[in-house]
N, C-alpha and C positions, 0 to 999 in steps of 0.2 A: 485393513491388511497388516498385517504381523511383517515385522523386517526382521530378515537373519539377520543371525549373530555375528556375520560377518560384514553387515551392513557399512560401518564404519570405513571397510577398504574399499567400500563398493562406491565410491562417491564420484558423481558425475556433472559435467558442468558444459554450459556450450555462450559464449560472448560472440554476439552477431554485433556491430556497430558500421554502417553506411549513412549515407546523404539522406536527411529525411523525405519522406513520399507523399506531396501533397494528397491526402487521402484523409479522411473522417475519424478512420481508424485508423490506429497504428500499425504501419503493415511492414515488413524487413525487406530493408532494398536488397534487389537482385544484384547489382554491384558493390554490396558490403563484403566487409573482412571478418573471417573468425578467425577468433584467436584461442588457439589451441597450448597457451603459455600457462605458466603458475598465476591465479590471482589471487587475491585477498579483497575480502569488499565488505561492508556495512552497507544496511540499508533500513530505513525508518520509515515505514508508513502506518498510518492512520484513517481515523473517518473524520480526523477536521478538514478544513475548506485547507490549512496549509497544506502545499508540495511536498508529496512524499519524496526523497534525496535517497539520495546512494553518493558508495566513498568506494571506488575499483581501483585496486592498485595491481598493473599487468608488469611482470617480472620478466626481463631478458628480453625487452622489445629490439628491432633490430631499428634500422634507420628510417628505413623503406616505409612500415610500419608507423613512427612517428608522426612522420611527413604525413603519411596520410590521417592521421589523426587531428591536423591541427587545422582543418578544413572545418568552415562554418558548415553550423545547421546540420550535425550527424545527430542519428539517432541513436540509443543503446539497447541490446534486449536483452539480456540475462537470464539463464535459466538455470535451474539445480535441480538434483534430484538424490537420486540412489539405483543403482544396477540399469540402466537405460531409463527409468522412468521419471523425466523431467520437465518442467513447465514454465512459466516463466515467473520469474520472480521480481522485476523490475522491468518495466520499459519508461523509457525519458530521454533527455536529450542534456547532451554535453554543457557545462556553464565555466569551467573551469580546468586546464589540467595544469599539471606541473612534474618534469622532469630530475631524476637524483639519482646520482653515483654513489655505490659503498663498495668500494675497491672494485672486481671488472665488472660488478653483480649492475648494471641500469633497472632502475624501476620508472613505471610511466602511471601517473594516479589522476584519475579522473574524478572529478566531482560532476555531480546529475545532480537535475530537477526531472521529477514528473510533471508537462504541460507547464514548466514553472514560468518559463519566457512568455506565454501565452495571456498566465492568468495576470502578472504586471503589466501587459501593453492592451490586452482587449477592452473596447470603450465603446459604449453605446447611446446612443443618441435617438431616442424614442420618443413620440406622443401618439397617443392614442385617445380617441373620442369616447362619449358617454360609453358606460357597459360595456365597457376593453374588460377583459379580463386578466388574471394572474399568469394563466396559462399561455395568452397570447403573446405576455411580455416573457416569460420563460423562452418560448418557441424563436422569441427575434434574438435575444439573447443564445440561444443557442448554434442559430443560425449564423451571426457575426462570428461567432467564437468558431466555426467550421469543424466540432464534434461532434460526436454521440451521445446518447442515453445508453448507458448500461444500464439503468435499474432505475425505476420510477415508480414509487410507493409514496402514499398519504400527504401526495399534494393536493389539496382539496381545492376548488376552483374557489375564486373570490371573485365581485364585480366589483368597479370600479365607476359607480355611480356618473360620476363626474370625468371621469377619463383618467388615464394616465401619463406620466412623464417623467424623461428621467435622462440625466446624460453625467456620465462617470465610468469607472470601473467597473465592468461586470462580477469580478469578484464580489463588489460590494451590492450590485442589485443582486444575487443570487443571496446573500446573506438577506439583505433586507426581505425578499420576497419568501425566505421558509422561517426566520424567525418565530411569528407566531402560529406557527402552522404544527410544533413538535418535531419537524424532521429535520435532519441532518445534510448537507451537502458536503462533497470530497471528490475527489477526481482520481480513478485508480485503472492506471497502465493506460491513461488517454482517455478515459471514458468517461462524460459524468454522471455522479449516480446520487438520488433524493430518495432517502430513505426514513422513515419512522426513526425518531432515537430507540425508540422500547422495543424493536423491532429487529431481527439477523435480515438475510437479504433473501429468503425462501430458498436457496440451496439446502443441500443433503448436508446436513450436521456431519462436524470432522469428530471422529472418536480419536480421541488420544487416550492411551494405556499405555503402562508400561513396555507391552508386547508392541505398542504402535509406535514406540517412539519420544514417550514422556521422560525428562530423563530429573530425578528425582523424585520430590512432593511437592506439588499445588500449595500456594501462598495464598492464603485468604485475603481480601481488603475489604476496607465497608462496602461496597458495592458488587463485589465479583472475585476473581481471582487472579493470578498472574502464575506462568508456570515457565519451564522449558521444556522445547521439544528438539528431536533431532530434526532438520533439515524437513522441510513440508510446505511445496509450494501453496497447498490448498490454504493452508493459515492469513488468510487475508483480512485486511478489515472489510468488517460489517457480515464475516461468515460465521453460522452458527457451530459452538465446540461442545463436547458431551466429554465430561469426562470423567474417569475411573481411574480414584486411583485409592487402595487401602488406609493411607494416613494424609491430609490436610494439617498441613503447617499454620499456625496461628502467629501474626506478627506481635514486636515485642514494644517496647517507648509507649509514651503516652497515647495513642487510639488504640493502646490494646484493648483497654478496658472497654469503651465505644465498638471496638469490631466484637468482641463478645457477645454485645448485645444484639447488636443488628446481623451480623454474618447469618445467614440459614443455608446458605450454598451446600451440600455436600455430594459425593460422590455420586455419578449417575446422572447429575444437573445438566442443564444442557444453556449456555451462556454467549454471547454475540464478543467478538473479537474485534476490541477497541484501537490495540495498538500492537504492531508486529515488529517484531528488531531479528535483520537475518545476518547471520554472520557466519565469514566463511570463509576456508582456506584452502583452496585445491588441490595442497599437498600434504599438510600436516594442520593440528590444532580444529579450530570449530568448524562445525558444519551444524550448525542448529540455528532454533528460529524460540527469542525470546517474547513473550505473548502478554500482553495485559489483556480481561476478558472483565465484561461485566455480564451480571443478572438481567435478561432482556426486558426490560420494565420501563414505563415510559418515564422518560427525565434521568436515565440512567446513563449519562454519557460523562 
């Protein structure tokens, strides 16, 4: 879909933040606040196993407002868009705020993790007899940690002759258990998702053009490219991007010569979305979503 030309005034935003909902999923409590202020916010996610974060800074907070913000255990949902059509762009949970005065102007800036409280405290304490499988310990593992599967690809079952066992950081048995398997784990808006490295996540490829939203030329890298777009919640990791655009930029210093050779990405390619940077300003300045993208290939991460 093509965004008018007057897209840039059309920019829309909605910040939900209440008491988290014990639920599987991340769901918005009915006794949350939106806030309808000026924000500014960063956010960085990816398809490694680290906490995707956000950086929200809410402008002209009143008091009433603070107060309620400084309550453990809230959750954040974020959404962006253009002309009504917005989604969400971050959900996590509070780890950090901090208050500041610049003459009558109060700003209130909140730092978030995605699950990130969750993934440092969850511990698991397993054994499992002859012919346990991989899957069964994935399954108790997922089960302690009280989420979902959002997406589950090319975890291929393994047995475990002699049995299993295991007591530590789930974090770290999720790592050890896809290791040699090629895929990738990450946790994205609550959800966890095992995915193929070489692989997007089988959604509808995001076409970026200029007419959609690309704003300049595609940066080649030895593996894939990096670009910017305007504001696009779809841009997530692990989604597949197609994109057209008439000139591809070549980088300059020492891998130029290297990306030369190896670059064959061009126009039309269609590439998996490694790392997403969304930045944004609800009254003036960015409203865009900065992308590194690789060639979907395995070992490509």
């Amino acid at each position: 879909m093509a965004l008018a030309e007057n897209s840039l005034f059309l920019r829309e935003h909605e910040l939900v933040i209440g008491p988290k909902v014990d639920s599987p999923t991340p769901i918005e409590p009915i006794n949350a606040l939106k806030f309808a202020n000026r924000l500014n916010f960063s956010i960085e996610k990816t398809t490694t196993p680290d906490p995707n974060k956000s950086k929200i800074t809410i402008y002209n907070i009143s008091q009433e407002s603070r107060s309620f913000l400084e309550q453990k255990d809230l959750i954040v949902f974020l959404k962006a868009g253009f002309n009504g059509d917005m989604s969400n762009i971050f959900v996590g949970e509070i780890l950090r705020r901090e208050s500041q005065r610049s003459g009558p102007e109060v700003t209130y800036t909140l730092e978030c993790g995605d699950t990130e409280r969750l993934l440092r405290s969850a511990i698991l304490n397993i054994g499992l007899g002859p012919n346990a499988t991989n899957l069964q310990v994935l399954n108790a593992a997922i089960s302690q940690m009280g989420i979902v599967v959002g997406t589950l690809k090319g975890f291929e079952t393994i047995v475990y002759k002699n049995g299993f066992s295991f007591f530590g950081q789930i974090k770290d048995l999720l790592t050890e258990l896809t290791k040699n398997l090629d895929v990738e784990w990450n946790i994205q808006d609550g959800e966890l998702r095992i995915l193929p490295k070489g692989e997007d996540d089988g959604d509808e490829a995001v076409l970026i053009t200029p007419e959609t939203g690309l704003i300049g030329f595609p940066t080649k890298t030895i593996d894939g490219i990096k670009f910017t777009s305007l504001m696009n919640p779809r841009l997530r990791p692990g989604r597949a991007v197609k994109i057209e655009s008439r000139q591809f930029q070549g980088q300059t210093g020492p891998t130029a010569s290297l990306l030369a050779s190896t670059s064959v990405i061009a126009s039309g390619d269609v590439v998996k979305v490694r790392k997403a940077t969304f930045k944004g300003d609800t009254y003036e300045g960015d409203w865009l979503v900065e992308v590194e993208a690789v060639i979907p290939r395995a070992g490509a991460i």
